[in-house]
C-alpha positions as CSV (number, residue, x, y, z in Angstrom):
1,X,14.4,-5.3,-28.0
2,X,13.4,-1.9,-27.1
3,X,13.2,-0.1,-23.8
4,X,9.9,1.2,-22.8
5,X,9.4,2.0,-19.3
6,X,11.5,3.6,-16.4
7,X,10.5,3.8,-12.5
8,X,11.9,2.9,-9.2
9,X,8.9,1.7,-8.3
10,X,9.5,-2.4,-9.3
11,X,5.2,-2.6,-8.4
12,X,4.7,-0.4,-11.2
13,X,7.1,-1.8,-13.6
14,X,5.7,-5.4,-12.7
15,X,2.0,-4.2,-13.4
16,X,2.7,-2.8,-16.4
17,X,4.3,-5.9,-17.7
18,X,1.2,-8.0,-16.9
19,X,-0.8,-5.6,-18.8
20,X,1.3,-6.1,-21.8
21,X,1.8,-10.1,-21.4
22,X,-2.0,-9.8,-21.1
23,X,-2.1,-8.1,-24.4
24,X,0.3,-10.9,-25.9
25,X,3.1,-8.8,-26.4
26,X,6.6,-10.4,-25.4
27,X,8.3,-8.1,-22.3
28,X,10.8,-8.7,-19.6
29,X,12.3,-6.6,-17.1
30,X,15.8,-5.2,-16.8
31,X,17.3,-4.1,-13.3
32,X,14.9,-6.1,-11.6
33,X,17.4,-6.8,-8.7
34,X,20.0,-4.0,-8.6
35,X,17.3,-0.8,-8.0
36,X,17.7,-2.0,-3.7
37,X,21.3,-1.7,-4.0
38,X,22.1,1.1,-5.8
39,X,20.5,4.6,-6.0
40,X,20.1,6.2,-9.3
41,X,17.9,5.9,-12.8
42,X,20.5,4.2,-14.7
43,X,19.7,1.3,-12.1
44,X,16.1,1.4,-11.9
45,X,14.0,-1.4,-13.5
46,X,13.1,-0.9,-17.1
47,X,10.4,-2.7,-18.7
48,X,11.6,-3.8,-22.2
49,X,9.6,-5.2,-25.1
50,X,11.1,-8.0,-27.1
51,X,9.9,-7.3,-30.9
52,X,10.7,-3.6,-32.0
53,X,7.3,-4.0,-33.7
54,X,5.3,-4.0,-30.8
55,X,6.8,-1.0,-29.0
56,X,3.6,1.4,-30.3
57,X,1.2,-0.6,-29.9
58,X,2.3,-1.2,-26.2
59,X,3.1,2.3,-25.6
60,X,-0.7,2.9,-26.7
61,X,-1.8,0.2,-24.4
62,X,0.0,1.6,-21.2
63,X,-0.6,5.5,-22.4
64,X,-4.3,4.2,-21.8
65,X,-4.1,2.8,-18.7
66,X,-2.1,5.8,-17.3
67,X,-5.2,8.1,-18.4
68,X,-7.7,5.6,-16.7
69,X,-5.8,5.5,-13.8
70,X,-6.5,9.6,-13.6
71,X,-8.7,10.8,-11.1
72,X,-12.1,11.2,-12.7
73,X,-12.8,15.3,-12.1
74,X,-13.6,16.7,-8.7
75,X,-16.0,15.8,-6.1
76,X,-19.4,17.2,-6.0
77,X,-21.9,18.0,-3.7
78,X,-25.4,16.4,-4.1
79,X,-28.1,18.6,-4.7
80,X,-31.2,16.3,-3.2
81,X,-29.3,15.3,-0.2
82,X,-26.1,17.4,0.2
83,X,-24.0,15.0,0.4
84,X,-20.3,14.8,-0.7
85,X,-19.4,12.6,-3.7
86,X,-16.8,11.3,-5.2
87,X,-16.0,13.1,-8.7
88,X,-15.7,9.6,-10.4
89,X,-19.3,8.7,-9.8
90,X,-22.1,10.1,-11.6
91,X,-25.0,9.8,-9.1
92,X,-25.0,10.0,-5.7
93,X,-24.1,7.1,-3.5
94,X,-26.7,8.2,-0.9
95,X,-29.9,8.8,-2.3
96,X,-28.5,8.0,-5.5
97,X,-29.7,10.9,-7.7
98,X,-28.0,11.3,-10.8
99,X,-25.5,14.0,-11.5
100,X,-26.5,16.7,-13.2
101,X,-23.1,18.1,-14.7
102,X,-19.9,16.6,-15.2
């Protein structure tokens, strides 16, 4: 059993452990019921993994998701129509001309 995630946020914790059991690798969380009574890390869920062996391999797999979950680059006005977009998007969602640098 090794420990691989910290965060008061139980959400977060919980996501991350569908990703993994998604991934077939065997998780559980710790401190799933004592982070709304007391204050403090130590007490904060903790996502574990149960085989050792699968510890990198689901530290890769969340260190992915973590960049995908970063927002794509700054938003950008369109050229054709002047519009705002959204950095993620690589044409325009009005007129839907294609971004010409990212």
């Amino acid at each position: 059993m090794r420990e691989i995630f910290r965060h008061r946020d139980s959400v977060k914790v919980g996501l991350y452990q569908s990703i993994l059991e998604e991934a077939q690798i065997v998780c559980f969380i710790k401190n799933s019921l004592t982070q709304q009574r007391a204050a403090g890390s130590e007490f904060d869920p903790v996502l574990c993994v149960q085989y050792d062996e699968d510890s990198g391999r689901a530290l890769q797999i969340l260190a992915a998701h973590e960049a995908m979950d970063q927002p794509a680059g700054k938003e950008w006005i369109c050229p054709a129509c002047k519009e705002p977009v959204p950095g993620e998007l690589g044409k325009c969602w009005s007129c839907e001309r294609e971004r010409l640098e990212v």
